[in-house]
C-alpha positions as CSV (number, residue, x, y, z in Angstrom):
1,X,116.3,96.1,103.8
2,X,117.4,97.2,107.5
3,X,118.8,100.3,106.3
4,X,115.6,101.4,104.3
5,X,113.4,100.7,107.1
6,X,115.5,103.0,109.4
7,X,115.8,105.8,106.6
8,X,111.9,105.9,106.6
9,X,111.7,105.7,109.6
10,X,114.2,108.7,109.9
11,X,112.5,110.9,107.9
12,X,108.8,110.2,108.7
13,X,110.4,111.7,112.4
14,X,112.3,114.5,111.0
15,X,109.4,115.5,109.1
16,X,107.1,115.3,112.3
17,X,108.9,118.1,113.5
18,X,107.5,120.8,111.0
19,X,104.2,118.4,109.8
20,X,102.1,116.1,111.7
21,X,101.9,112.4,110.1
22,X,98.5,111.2,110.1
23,X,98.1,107.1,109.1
24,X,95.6,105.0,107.7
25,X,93.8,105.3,104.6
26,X,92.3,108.3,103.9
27,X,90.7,109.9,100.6
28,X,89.7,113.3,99.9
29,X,86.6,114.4,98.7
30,X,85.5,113.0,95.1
31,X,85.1,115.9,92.4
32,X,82.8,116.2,89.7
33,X,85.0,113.8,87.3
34,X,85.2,111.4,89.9
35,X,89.0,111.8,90.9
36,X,90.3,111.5,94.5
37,X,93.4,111.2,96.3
38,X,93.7,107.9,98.7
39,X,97.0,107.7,100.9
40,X,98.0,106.2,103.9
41,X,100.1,108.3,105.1
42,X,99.1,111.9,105.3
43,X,101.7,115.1,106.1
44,X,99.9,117.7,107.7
45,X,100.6,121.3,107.6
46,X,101.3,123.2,110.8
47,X,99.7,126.2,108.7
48,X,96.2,124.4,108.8
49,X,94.1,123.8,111.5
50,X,93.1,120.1,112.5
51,X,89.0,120.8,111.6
52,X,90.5,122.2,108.3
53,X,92.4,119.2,107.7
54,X,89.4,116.5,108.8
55,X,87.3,118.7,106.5
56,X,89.6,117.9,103.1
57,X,91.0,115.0,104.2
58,X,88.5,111.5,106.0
59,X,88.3,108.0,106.1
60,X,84.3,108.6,105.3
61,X,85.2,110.4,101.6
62,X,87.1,107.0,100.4
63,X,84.1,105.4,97.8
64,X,83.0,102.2,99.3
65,X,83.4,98.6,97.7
66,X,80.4,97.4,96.1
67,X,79.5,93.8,97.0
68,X,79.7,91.1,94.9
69,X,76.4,88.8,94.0
């Protein structure tokens, strides 16, 4: 279990090199038949800008839980 943790570790720092790691759950935006991506951990591309990014990817696009009566 020790050596997983430090290969994940590993790479989620090797990759922060070239990307930036975002966490937390996330969602894109929901299409018209009703799919979205949710993640909690996000790879961002040095090729995009950060208002790019915030504008495909935001804790505010994940549907909400509707409450139970």
């Amino acid at each position: 279990m020790k050596n997983i943790l430090i290969i994940v570790m590993s790479s989620l720092i090797l990759v922060n090199c070239t990307s930036k790691v975002t966490l937390g759950p996330k969602c894109t935006k929901v299409s018209d038949a009703g799919s979205y991506e949710k993640s909690y951990i996000w790879l961002k591309s040095s090729l995009i800008s950060d208002k790019e990014f915030k504008d495909r990817v935001s804790a505010d696009y994940c549907p909400k839980k509707a409450k139970k009566s």
